[in-house]
C-alpha positions as CSV (number, residue, x, y, z in Angstrom):
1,X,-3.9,-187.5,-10.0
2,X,-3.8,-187.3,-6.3
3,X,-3.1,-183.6,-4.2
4,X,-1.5,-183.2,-1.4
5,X,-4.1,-181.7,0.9
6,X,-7.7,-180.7,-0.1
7,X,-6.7,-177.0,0.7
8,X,-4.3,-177.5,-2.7
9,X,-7.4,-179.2,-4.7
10,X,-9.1,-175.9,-4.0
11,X,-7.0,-174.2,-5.6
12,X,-5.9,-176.0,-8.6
13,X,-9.5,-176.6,-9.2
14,X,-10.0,-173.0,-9.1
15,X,-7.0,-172.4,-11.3
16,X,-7.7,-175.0,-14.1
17,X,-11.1,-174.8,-14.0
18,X,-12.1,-171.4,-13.1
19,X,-14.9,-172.7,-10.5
20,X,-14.6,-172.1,-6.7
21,X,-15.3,-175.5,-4.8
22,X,-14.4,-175.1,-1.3
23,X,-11.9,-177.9,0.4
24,X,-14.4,-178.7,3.0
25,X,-17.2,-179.5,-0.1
26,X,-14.4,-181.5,-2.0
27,X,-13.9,-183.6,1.5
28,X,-17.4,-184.6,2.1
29,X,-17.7,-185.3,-1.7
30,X,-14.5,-187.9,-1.4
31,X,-15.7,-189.1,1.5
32,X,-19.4,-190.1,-0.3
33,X,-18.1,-191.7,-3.2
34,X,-17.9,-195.2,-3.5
35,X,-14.3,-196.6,-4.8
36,X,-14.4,-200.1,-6.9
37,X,-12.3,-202.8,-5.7
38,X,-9.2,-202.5,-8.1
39,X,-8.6,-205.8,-10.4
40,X,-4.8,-206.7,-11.3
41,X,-4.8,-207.0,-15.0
42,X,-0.9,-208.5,-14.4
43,X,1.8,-209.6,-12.2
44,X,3.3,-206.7,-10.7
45,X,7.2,-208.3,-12.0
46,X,8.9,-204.9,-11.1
47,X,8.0,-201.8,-8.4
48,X,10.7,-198.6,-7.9
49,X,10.0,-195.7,-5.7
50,X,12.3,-192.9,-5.1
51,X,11.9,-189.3,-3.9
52,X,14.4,-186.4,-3.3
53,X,14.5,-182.8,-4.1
54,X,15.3,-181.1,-7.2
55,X,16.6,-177.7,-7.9
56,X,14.8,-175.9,-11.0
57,X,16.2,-173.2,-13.3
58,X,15.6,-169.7,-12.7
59,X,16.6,-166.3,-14.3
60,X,19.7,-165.0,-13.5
61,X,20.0,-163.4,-10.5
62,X,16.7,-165.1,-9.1
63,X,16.5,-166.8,-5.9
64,X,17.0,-170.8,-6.8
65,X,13.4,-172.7,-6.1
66,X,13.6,-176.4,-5.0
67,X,10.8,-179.1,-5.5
68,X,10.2,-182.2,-3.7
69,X,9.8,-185.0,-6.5
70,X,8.6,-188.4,-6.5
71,X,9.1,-191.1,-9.5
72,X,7.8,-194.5,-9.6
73,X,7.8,-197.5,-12.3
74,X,5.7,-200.4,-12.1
75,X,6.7,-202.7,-14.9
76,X,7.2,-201.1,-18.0
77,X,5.5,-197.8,-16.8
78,X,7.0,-194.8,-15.2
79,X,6.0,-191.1,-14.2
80,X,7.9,-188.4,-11.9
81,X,5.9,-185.8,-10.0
82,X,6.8,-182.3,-8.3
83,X,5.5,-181.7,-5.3
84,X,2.8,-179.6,-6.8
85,X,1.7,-183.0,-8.1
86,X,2.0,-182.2,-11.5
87,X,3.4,-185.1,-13.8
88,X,6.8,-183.9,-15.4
89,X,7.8,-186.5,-17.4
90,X,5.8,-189.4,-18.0
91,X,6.4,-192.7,-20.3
């Protein structure tokens, strides 16, 4: 799944995998590697994109904390995304 900035990758990296990789390493390595052509397996019958912001629970007496979130479907497949990038729901 795709981050928002490389400085965010640094992080999360960090955090999930406990290994430091600096953003400027994780750059130059993206910019090395070599991307196959992507192949249609179908016809694309169906696209939906939306976006908006979302408001997510917090204790009482917390300050409220809003997330940008993004959903699309393509066919029979969807997912929705905070802006952490973090799948919420997927099906």
């Amino acid at each position: 799944m795709a981050n928002e900035s490389f400085a965010n990758a640094e992080k999360d990296l960090k955090m999930l995998t406990g290994i430091y990789v600096p953003h400027s390493t994780q750059h130059r390595l993206l910019e090395r590697y070599q991307f196959p052509e992507a192949e249609a397996t179908e016809q694309v019958k169906a696209l939906s994109i939306d976006g908006g912001n979302v408001r997510l629970r917090t204790a009482l007496g917390e300050e409220s904390i809003w997330r940008n979130y993004k959903a699309v479907k393509l066919n029979q497949y969807s997912g929705q995304f905070l802006s952490s990038q973090s799948t919420i729901r997927q099906d």
